[in-house]
matplotlib code that plots the C-alpha trace (Angstrom):
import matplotlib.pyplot as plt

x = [-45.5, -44.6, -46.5, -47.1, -48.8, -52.3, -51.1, -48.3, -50.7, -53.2, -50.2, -48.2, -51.3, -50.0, -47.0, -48.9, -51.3, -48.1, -46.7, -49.8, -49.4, -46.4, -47.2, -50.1, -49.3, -50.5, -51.6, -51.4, -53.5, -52.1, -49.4, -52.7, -53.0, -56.7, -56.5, -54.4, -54.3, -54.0, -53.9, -57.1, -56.3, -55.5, -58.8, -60.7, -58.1, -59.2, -62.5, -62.4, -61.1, -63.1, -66.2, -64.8, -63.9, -67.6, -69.2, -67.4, -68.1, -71.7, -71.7, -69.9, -72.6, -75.5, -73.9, -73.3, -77.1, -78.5, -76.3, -78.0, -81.5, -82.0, -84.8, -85.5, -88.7, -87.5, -85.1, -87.7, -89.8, -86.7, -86.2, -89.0, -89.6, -89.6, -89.4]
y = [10.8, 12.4, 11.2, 13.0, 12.9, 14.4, 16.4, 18.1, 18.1, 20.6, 22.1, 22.9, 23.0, 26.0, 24.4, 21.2, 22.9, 24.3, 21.2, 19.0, 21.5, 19.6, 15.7, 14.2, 14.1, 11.1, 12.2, 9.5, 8.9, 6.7, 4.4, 4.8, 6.6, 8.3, 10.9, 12.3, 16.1, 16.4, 20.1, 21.0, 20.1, 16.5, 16.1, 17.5, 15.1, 12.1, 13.5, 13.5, 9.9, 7.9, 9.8, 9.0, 5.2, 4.6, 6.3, 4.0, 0.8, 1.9, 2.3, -1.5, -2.8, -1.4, -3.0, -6.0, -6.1, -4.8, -7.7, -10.2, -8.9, -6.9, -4.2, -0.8, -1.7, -5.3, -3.2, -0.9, -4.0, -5.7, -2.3, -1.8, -5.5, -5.1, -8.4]
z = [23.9, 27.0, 30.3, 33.2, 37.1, 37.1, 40.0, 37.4, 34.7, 37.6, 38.3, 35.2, 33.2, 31.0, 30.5, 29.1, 26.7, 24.9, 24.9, 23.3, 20.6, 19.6, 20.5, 23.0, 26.4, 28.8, 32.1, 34.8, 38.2, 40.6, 38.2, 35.4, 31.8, 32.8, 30.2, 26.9, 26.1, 22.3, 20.3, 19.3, 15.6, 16.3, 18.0, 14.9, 12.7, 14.9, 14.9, 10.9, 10.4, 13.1, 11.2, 7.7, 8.6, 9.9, 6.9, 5.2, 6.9, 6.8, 3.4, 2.7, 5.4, 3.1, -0.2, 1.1, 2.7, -1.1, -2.7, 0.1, -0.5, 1.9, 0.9, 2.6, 3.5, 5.5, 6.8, 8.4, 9.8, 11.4, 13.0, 14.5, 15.6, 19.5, 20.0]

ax = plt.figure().add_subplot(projection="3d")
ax.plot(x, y, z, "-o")
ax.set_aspect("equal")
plt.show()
């Protein structure tokens, strides 16, 4: 990955869109990462995966709550329990 100044990243911005097309690009403030620029297709890919892996876990947290008793209807009152 290829890591540049934020004031080369304003600069050469152009230059670095081309570039994340190929591999993510750090942009640095100040000796810190404060930003990535990634091609539009690896957002929707990360976008795809992070939603895929908490479908998942959301589904393994509902068996696991079934297998443990856990009704719809308790489920409801512990939600709305404003306590």
């Amino acid at each position: 990955m290829q890591t540049i100044s934020a004031n080369e990243a304003k600069t050469r911005f152009g230059e670095f869109l081309d570039r994340a097309q190929r591999e993510p690009v750090q942009v640095l403030k100040h000796d810190r990462v404060v930003g990535v620029l990634v091609s539009a297709q690896d957002y929707e890919d990360m976008r795809a995966f992070y939603a895929a892996r908490l479908a998942a876990t959301l589904q393994e947290t509902a068996e696991k709550a079934s297998l443990l008793g856990l009704t719809s209807n308790e489920l409801d009152r512990l939600l709305a329990d404003e306590s």
